[in-house]
SEVEXLO-549602 format. One record per residue (C-alpha): residue number from 1; x, z, y. Coordinates in pm, 1 decimal, padded with zeros to 6 digits. Layout:
BEGIN
NODE  resi        c1        c3        c2
NODE   NUM         X         Z         Y
...
This chain:
BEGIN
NODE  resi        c1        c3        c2
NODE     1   02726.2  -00250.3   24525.0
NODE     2   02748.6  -00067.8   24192.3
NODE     3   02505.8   00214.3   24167.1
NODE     4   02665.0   00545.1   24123.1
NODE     5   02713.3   00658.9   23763.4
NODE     6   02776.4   00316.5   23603.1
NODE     7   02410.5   00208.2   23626.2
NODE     8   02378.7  -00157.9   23478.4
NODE     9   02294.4  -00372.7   23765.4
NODE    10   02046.7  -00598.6   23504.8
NODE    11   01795.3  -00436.0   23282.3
NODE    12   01886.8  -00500.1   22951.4
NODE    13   01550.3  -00606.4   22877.7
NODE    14   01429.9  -00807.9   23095.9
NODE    15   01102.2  -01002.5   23150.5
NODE    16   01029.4  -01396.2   23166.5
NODE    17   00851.6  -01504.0   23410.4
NODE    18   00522.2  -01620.5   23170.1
NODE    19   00372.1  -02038.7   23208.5
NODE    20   00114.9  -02055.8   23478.9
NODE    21  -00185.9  -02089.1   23410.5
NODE    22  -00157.9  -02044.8   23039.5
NODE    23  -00050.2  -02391.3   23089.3
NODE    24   00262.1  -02490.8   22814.7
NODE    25   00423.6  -02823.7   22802.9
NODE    26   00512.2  -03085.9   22460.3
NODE    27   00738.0  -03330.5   22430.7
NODE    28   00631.8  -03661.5   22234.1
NODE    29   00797.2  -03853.7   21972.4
NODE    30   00855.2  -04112.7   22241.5
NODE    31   00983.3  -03905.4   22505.0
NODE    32   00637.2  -03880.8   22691.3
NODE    33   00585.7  -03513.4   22873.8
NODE    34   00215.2  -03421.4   22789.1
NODE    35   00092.6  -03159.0   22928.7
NODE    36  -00125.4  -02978.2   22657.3
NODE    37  -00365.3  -02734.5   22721.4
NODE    38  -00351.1  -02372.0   22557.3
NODE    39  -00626.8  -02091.0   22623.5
NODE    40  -00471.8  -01821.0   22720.3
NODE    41  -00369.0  -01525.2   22507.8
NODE    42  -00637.8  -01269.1   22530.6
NODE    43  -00422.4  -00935.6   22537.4
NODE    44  -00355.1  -00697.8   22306.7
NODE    45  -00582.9  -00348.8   22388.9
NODE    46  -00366.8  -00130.9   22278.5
NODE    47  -00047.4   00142.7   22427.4
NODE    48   00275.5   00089.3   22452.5
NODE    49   00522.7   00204.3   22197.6
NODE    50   00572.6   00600.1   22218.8
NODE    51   00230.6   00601.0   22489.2
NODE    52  -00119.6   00737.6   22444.5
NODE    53  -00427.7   00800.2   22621.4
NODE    54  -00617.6   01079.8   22699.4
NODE    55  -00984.6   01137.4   22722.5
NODE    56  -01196.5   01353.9   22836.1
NODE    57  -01185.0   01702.1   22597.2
NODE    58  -00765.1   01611.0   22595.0
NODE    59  -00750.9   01634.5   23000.0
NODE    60  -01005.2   01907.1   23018.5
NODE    61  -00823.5   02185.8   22761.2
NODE    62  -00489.8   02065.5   22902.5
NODE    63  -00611.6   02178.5   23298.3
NODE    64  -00760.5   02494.3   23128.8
NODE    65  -00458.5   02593.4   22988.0
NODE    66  -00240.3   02525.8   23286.0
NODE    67  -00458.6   02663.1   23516.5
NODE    68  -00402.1   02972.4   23315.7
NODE    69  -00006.8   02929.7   23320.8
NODE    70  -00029.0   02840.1   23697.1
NODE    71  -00246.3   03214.4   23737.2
NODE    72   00073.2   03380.5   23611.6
NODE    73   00334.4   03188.2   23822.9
NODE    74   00163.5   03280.8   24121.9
NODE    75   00054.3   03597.6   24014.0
NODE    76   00452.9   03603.7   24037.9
NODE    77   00460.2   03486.6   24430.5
NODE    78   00570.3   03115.4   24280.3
NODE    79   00420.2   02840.8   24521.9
NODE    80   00341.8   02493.3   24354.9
NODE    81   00519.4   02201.7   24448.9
NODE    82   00400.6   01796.3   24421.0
NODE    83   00690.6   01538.0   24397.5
NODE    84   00706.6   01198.4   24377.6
NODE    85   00691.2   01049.7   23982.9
NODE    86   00994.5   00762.2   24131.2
NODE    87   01311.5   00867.1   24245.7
NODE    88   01620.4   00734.0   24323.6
NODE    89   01850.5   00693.0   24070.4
NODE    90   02146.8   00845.5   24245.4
NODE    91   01907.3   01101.9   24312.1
NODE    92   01867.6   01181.1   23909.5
NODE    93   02200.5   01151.1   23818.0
NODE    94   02267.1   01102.4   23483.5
NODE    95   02205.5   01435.4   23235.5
NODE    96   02000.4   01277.4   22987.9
NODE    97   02243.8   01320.4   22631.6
NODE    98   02048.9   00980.3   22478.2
NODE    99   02373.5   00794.7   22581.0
NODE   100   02256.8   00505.0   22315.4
NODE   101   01919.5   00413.5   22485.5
NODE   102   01878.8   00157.8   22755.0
NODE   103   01960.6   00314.4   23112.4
NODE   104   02048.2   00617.8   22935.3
NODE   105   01702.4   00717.0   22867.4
NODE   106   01486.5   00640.9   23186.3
NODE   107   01307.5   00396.9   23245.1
NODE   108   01503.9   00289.9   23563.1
NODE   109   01466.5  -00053.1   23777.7
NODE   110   01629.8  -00240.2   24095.1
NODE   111   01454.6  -00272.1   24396.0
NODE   112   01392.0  -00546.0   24600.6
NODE   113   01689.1  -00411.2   24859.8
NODE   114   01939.7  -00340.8   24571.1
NODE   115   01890.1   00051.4   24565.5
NODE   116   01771.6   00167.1   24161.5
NODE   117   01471.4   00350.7   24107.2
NODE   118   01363.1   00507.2   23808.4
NODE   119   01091.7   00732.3   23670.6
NODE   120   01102.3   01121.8   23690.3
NODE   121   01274.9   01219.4   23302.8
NODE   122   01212.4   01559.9   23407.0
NODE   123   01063.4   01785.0   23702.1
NODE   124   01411.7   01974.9   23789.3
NODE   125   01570.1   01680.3   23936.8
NODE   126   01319.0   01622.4   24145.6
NODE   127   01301.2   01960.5   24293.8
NODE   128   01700.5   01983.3   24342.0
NODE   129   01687.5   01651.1   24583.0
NODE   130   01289.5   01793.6   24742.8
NODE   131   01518.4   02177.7   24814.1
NODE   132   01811.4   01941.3   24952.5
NODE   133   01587.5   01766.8   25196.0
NODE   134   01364.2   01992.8   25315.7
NODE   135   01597.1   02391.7   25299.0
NODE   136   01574.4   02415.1   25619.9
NODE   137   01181.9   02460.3   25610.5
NODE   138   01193.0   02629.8   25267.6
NODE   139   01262.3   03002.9   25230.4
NODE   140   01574.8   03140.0   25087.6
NODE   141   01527.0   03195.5   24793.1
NODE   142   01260.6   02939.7   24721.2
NODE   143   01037.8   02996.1   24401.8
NODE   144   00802.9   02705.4   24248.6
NODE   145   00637.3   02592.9   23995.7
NODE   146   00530.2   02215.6   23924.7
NODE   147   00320.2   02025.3   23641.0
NODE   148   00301.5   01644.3   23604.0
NODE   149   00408.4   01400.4   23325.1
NODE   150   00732.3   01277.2   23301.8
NODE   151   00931.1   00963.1   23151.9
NODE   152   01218.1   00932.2   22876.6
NODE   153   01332.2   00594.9   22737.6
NODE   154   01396.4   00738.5   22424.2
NODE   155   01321.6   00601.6   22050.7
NODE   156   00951.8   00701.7   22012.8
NODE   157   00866.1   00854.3   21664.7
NODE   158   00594.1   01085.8   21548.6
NODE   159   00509.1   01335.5   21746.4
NODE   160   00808.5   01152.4   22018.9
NODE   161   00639.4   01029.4   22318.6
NODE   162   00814.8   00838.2   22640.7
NODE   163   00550.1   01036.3   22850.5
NODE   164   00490.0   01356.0   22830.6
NODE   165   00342.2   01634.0   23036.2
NODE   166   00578.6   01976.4   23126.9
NODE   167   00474.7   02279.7   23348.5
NODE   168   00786.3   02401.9   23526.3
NODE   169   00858.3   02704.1   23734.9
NODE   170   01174.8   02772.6   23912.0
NODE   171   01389.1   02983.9   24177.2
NODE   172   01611.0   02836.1   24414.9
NODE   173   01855.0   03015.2   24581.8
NODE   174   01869.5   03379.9   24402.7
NODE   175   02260.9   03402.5   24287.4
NODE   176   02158.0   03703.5   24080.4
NODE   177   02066.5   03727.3   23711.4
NODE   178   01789.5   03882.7   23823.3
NODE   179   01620.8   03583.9   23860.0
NODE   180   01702.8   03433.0   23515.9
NODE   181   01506.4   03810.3   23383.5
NODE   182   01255.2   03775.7   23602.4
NODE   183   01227.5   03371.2   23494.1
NODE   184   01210.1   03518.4   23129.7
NODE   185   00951.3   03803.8   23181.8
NODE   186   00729.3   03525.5   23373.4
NODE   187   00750.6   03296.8   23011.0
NODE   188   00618.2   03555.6   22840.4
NODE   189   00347.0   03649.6   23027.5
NODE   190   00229.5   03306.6   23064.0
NODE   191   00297.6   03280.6   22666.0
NODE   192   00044.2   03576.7   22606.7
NODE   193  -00203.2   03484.8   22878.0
NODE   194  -00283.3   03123.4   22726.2
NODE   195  -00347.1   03248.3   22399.3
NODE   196  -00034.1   03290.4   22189.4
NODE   197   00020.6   03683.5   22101.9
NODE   198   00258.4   03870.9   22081.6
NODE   199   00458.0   03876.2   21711.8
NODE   200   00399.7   03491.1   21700.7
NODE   201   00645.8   03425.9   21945.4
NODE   202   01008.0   03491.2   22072.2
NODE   203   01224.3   03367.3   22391.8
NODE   204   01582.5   03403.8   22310.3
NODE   205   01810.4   03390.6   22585.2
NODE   206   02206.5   03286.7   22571.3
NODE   207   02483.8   03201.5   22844.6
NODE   208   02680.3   02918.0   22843.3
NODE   209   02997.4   03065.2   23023.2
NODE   210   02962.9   03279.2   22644.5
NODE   211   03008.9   02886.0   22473.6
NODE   212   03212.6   02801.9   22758.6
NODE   213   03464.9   03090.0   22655.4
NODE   214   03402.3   03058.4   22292.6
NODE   215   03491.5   02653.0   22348.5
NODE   216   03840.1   02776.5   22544.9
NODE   217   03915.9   02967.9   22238.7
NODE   218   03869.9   02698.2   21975.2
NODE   219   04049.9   02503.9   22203.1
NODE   220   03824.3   02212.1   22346.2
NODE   221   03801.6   02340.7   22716.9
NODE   222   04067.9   02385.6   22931.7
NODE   223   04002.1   02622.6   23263.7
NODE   224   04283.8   02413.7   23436.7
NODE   225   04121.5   02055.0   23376.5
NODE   226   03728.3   02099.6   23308.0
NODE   227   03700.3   01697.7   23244.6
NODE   228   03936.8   01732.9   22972.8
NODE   229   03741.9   01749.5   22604.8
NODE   230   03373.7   01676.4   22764.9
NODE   231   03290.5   01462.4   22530.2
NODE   232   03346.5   01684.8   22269.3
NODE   233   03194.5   01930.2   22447.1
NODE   234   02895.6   01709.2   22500.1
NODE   235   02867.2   01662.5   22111.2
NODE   236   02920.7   02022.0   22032.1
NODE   237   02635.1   02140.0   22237.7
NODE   238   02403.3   01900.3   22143.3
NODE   239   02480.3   01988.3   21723.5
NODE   240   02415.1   02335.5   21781.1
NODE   241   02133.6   02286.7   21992.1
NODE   242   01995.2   02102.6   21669.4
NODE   243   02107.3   02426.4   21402.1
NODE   244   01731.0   02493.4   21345.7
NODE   245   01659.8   02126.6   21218.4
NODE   246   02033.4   02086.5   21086.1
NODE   247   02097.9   02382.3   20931.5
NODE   248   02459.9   02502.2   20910.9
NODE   249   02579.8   02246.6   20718.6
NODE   250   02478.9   01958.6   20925.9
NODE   251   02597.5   02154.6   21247.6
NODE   252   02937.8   02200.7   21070.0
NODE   253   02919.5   01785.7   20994.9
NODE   254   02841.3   01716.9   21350.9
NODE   255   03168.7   01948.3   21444.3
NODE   256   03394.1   01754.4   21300.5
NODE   257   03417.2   01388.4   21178.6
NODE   258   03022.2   01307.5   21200.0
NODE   259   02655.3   01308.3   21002.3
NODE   260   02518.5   01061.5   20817.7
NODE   261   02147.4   01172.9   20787.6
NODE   262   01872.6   01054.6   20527.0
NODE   263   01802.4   00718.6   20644.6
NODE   264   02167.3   00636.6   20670.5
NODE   265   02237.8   00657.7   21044.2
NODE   266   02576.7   00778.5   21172.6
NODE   267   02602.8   00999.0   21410.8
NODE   268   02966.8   01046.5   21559.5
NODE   269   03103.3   01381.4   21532.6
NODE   270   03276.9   01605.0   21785.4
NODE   271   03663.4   01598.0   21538.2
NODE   272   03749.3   01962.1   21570.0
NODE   273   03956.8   02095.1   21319.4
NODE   274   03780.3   02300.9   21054.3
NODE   275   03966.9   02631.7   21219.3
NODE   276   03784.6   02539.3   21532.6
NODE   277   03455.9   02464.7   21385.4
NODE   278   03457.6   02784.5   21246.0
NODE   279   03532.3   02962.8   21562.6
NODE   280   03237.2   02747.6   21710.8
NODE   281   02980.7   02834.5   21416.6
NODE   282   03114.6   03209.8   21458.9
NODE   283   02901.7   03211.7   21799.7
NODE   284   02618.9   03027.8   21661.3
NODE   285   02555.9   03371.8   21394.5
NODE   286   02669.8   03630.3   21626.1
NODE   287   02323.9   03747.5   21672.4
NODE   288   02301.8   04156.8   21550.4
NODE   289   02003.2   04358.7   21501.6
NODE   290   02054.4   04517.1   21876.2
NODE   291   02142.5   04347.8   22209.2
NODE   292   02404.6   04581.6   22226.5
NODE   293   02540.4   04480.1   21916.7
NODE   294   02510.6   04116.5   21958.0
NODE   295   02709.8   04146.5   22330.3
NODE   296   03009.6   04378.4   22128.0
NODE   297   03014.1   04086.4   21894.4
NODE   298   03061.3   03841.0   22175.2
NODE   299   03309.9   03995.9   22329.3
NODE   300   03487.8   03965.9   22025.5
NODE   301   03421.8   03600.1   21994.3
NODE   302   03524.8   03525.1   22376.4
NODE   303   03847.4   03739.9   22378.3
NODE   304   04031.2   03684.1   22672.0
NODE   305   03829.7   03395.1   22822.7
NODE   306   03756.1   03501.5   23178.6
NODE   307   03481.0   03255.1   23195.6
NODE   308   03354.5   03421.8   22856.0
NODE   309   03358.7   03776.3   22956.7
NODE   310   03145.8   03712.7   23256.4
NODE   311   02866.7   03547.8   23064.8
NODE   312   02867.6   03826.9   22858.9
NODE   313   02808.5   04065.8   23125.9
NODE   314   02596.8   03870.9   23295.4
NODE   315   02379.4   03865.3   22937.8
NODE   316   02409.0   04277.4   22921.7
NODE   317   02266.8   04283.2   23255.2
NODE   318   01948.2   04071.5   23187.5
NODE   319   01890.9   04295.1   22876.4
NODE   320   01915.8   04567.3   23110.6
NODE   321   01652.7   04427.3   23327.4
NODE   322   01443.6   04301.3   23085.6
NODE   323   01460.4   04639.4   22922.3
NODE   324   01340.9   04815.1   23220.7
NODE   325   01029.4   04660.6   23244.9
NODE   326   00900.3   04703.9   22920.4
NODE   327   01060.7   04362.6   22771.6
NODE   328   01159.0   04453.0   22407.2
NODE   329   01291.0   04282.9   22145.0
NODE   330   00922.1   04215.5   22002.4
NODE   331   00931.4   03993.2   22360.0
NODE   332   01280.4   03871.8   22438.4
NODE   333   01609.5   03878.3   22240.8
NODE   334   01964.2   03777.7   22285.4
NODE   335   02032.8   03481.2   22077.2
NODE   336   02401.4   03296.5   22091.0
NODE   337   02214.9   03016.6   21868.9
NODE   338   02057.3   02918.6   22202.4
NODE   339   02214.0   02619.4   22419.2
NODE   340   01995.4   02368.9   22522.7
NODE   341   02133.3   02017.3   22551.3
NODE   342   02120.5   01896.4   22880.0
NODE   343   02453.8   01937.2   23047.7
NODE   344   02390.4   02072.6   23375.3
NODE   345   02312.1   02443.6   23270.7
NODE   346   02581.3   02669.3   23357.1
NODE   347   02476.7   03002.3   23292.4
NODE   348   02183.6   03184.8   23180.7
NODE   349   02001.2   02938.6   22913.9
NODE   350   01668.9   03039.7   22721.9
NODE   351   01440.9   02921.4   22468.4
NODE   352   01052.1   03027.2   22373.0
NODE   353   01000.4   02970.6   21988.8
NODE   354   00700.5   03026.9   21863.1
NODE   355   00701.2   03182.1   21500.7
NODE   356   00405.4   03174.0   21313.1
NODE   357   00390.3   02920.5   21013.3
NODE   358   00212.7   02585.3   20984.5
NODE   359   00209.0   02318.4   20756.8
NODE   360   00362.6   02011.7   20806.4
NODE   361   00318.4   01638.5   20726.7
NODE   362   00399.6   01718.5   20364.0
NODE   363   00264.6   02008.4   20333.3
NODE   364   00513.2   02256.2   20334.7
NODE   365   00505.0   02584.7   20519.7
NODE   366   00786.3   02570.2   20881.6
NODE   367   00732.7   02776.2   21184.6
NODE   368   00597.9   02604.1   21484.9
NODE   369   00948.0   02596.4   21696.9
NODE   370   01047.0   02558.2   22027.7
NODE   371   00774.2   02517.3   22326.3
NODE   372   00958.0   02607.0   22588.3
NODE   373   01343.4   02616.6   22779.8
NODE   374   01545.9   02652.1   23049.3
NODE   375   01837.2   02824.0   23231.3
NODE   376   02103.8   02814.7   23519.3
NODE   377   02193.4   02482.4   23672.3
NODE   378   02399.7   02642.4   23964.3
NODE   379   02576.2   02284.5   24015.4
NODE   380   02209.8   02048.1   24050.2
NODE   381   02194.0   02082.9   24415.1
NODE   382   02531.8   02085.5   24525.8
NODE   383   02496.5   01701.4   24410.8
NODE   384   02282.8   01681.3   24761.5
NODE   385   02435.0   01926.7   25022.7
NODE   386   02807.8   01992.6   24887.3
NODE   387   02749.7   02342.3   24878.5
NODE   388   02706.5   02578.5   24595.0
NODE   389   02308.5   02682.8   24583.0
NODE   390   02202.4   02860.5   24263.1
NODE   391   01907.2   02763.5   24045.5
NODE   392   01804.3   02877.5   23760.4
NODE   393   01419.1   02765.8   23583.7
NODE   394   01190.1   02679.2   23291.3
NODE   395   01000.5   02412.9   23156.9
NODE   396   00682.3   02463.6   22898.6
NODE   397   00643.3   02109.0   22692.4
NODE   398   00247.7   02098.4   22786.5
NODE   399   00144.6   01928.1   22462.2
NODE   400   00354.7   02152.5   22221.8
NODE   401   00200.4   02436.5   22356.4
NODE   402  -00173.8   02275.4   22339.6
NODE   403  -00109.4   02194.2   21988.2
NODE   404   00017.5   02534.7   21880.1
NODE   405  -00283.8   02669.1   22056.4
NODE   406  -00439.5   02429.1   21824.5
NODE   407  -00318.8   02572.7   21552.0
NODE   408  -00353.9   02950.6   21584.8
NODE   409  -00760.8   02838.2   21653.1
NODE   410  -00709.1   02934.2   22034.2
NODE   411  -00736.3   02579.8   22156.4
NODE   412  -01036.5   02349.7   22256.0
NODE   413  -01279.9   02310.1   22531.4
NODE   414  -01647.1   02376.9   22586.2
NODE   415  -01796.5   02008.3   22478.2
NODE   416  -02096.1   02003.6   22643.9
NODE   417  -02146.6   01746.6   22826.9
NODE   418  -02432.7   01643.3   23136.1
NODE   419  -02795.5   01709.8   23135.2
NODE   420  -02887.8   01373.4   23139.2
NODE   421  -03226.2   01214.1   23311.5
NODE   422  -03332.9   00971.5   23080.0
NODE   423  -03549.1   00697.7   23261.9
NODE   424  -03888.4   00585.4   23161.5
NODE   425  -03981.5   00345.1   23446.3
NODE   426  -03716.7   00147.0   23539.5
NODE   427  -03911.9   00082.0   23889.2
NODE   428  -03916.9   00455.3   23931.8
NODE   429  -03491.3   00483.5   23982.0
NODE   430  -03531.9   00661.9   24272.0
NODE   431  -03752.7   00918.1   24138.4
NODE   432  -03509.0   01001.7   23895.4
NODE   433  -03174.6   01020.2   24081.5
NODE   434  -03391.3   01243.3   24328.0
NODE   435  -03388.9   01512.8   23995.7
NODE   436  -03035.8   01468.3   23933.6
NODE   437  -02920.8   01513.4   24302.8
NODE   438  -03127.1   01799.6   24267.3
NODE   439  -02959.4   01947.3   24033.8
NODE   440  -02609.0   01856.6   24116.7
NODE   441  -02682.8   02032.6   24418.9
NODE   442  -02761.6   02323.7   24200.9
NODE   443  -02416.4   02276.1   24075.8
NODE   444  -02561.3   02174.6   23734.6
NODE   445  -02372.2   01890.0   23561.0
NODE   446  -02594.9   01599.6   23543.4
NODE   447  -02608.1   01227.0   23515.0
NODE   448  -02858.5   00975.1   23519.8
NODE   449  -02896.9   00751.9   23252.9
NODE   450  -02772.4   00403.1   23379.7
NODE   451  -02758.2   00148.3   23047.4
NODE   452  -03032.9  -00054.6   22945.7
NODE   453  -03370.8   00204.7   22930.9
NODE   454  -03557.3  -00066.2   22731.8
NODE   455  -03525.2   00119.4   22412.9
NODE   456  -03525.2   00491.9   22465.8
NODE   457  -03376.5   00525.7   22160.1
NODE   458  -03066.3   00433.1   22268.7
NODE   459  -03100.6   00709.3   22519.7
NODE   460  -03119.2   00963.6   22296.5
NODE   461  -02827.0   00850.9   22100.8
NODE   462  -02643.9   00817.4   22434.6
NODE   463  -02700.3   01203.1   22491.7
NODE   464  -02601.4   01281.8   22135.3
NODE   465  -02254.0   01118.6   22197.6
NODE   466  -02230.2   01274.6   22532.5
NODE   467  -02337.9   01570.8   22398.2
NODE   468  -02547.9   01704.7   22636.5
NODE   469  -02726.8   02024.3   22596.8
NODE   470  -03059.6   01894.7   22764.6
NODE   471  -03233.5   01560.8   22844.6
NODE   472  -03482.4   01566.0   23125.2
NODE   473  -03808.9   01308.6   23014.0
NODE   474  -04041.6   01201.5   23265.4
NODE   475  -04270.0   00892.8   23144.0
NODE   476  -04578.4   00755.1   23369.1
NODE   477  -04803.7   01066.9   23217.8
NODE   478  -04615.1   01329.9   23295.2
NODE   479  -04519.2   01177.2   23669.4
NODE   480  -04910.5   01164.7   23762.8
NODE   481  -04914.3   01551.2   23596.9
NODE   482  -04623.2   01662.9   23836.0
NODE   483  -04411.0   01790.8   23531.4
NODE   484  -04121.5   01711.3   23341.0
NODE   485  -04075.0   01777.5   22953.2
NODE   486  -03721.7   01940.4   22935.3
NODE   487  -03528.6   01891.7   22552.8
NODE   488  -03290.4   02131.8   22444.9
NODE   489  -03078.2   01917.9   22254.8
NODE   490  -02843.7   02234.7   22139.5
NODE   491  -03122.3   02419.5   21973.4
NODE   492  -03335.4   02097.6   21887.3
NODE   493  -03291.1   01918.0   21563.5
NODE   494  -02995.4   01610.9   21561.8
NODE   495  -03149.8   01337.7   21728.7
NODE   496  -03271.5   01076.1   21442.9
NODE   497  -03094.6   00758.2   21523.0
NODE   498  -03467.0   00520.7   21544.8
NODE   499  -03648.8   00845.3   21674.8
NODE   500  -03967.3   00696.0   21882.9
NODE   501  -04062.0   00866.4   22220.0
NODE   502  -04348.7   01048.8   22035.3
NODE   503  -04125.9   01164.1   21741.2
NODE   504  -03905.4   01291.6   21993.9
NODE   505  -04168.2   01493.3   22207.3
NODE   506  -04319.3   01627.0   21858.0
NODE   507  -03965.6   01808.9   21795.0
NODE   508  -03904.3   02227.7   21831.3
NODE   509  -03702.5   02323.5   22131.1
NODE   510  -03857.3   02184.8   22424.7
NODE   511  -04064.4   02243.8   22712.3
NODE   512  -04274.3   02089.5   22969.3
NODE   513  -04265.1   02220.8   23368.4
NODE   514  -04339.7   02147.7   23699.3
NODE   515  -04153.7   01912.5   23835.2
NODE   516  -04092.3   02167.1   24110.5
NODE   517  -03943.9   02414.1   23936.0
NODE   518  -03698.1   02150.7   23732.4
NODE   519  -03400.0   02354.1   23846.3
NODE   520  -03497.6   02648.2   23762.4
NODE   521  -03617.4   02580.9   23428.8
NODE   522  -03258.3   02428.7   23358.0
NODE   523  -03086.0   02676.5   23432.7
NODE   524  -03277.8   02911.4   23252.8
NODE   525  -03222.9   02641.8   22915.1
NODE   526  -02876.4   02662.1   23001.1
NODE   527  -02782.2   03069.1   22988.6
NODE   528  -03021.1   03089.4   22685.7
């Protein structure tokens, strides 16, 4: 059976099945089979295409940060939510717009009884099939919030990664725009609280029933027949999506008969006449100096569009809300230039840009961009039940917002690493995990030294490149004294690469103690 959507039922890239064995086989001059042997390849230590790792300082200001994000979400009665990274594909559904890519841009597979699997491309997906199979346990509506990496099959390029982590909070259930303020309020907050102030950033919000009725007037949607023109729709929302990169120009290529961009690539344009395209770039610079004069222009724009005039109330009502609570425009704005690409929004959409200046690769001033988006997707889990349940949510792009935190100086991580127990005696092991168990018992971050102790220099470099704030030294004197000689390694000089064990005691900024009162005297290093 075909999987729904059109799926391929092969990969297009499959794998052979590699020689056992590293075993390969010859054929002779004479038509003897010899069977030759080959050592086998050693593999290549390195990621993927479009993959990375992360170590420790990465994962540790990346839990910091969310931690913060997750503070506001709840602060904001949001309860977090934990879903599988493999889903069905009939579960997913097909929204990614990389059409071109294999699988349409997820990394997608057959199972062993026929069904298609494929990895998570995003976290709203997800949560419209977990709401579909579990609303009768969940309250009505149901808010959330979920973090997690998440999968694209998509062209990898700098700064383009296939996994990637997002922070997503969402509302299930809540008809009114309401939700979509209160969605937009929460951004900002959690904008603020992480580190980013306000005046260096923005979230614009825009309603795609306004493009909707600004499409029906340049004539590529038709109320009677919504299939009709999608794929010009499709292409139209994805070039103005892409105005801040484009510019107008490219937009206005992408309109009608296609781009061609600097490496020579086509890209297939949506054909509208250049009377339409201008109707189309009219909404894309409706923006005014007021929300009340950017919703008089769009009412303009729409005309008699039913579909049109609603998102434009619905937009003057979020204003409103927004408003209310102390929301400006130094906070939150009304921006038609807003559309995100995915195709199952259908009302509300918004967008947080950040707008402070950086330099790029080339060193040329551009403001940071986008780190943030979302909106209505009313129709996601009707896919499941059949029945109209609104939805409307945002998702932060984790590593954008790390590296903008980056670059306004507000990122990074306390470094410090373990006290470390350096060991003396290797026959006295025990006597030395008894002072770390001590002190994680204390709650004290501490390790034991566990490479070769022959050369104590190599201890001390080991705590250098840990970067530990204080080794704990207990040779055969000070064991038959009862004390322990204590280096602060923050305050004492760089550790000297060949540094003896008596060059090392003769240093500043370090102490000798009872071996009772090693806690104590720790801690006490540490607050200092």
């Amino acid at each position: 059976m075909k999987p729904s959507g059109g799926w391929p039922r092969t990969h297009p890239r499959s794998l052979k099945r590699p020689p056992a064995s590293g075993m390969g086989a010859s054929i002779n001059l004479k038509g003897l089979t010899m069977a030759q042997d080959k050592p086998a390849r050693r593999p290549r230590a390195e990621t993927p295409k479009g993959f990375r790792d992360y170590f420790g300082a990465d994962v540790t200001e990346r839990k910091q940060m969310l931690d913060k994000v997750a503070e506001v979400y709840h602060r904001y009665g949001f309860d977090p939510l934990e879903t599988s990274a493999v889903e069905t594909v009939e579960a997913l559904g097909k929204f990614l717009p990389d059409v071109d890519r294999p699988n349409e841009g997820v990394f997608a597979w057959q199972d062993e009884d026929a069904d298609w699997l494929a990895l998570r491309y995003d976290l709203t997906a997800p949560l419209a099939r977990a709401y579909a199979q579990h609303r009768n346990d969940l309250p009505a509506p149901y808010r959330r919030y979920a973090m997690g990496p998440v999968w694209r099959n998509e062209k990898p390029g700098p700064g383009r990664f296939r996994q990637f982590y997002q922070c997503d909070a969402d509302t299930v259930g809540a008809p009114s725009v309401a939700a979509d303020a209160e969605i937009c309020a929460m951004l900002s907050d959690a904008l603020e609280t992480v580190g980013i102030p306000r005046g260096d950033y923005v979230v614009k919000v825009n309603n795609r029933k306004v493009l909707n009725g600004v499409m029906e007037v340049a004539g590529v949607l038709d109320p009677s027949d919504p299939q009709r023109f999608a794929e010009e729709r499709g292409i139209v929302l994805r070039a103005i999506d892409k105005i801040d990169r484009l510019g107008d120009a490219g937009v206005r290529a992408l309109l009608g008969e296609g781009r061609r961009d600097e490496s020579g690539d086509f890209t297939k344009g949506a054909g509208l006449a250049p009377a339409q395209a201008e109707v189309v770039m009219g909404f894309t610079t409706a923006r005014r100096d007021s929300g009340a004069a950017t919703v008089a222009r769009l009412r303009e724009l729409v005309g008699a569009s039913v579909i049109g005039a609603e998102g434009v109330a619905e937009l003057e009502t979020i204003a409103e809300l927004l408003d209310r609570q102390g929301y400006g425009a130094d906070r939150i704005v009304l921006d038609p230039g807003v559309v995100r690409g995915l195709g199952y929004y259908t009302g509300p959409v918004y967008e947080a840009e950040l707008t402070f200046e950086i330099l790029d690769e080339k060193g040329r001033k551009r403001q940071f961009g986008s780190v943030a988006g979302g909106g209505r997707y009313d129709d996601l889990v009707k896919r499941f039940t059949g029945q109209a349940v609104p939805a409307t949510g945002v998702s932060i792009g984790v590593d954008r917002l790390l590296a903008a935190l980056r670059a306004k100086g507000r990122g990074g991580v306390d470094l410090a690493g373990p006290v470390v127990v350096t060991v003396m005696d290797r026959d006295r092991m025990a006597d030395y995990m008894a002072m770390v168990g001590e002190l994680r018992q204390a709650g004290i971050r501490a390790e034991v030294y566990l490479g070769n102790p022959k050369n104590f220099g190599n201890q001390l470099k080991y705590a250098d490149k840990r970067q530990s704030p204080i080794a704990v030294i207990q040779g055969g004197d000070e064991a038959e004294k009862g004390v322990v000689v204590l280096k602060d390694l923050i305050l004492g000089a760089q550790i000297a690469q060949n540094a003896t064990l008596e060059e090392w005691k003769d240093r500043p900024a370090q102490v000798e103690v009872p071996r009772a009162d090693l806690v104590q005297a720790v801690r006490r290093m540490l607050v200092q």
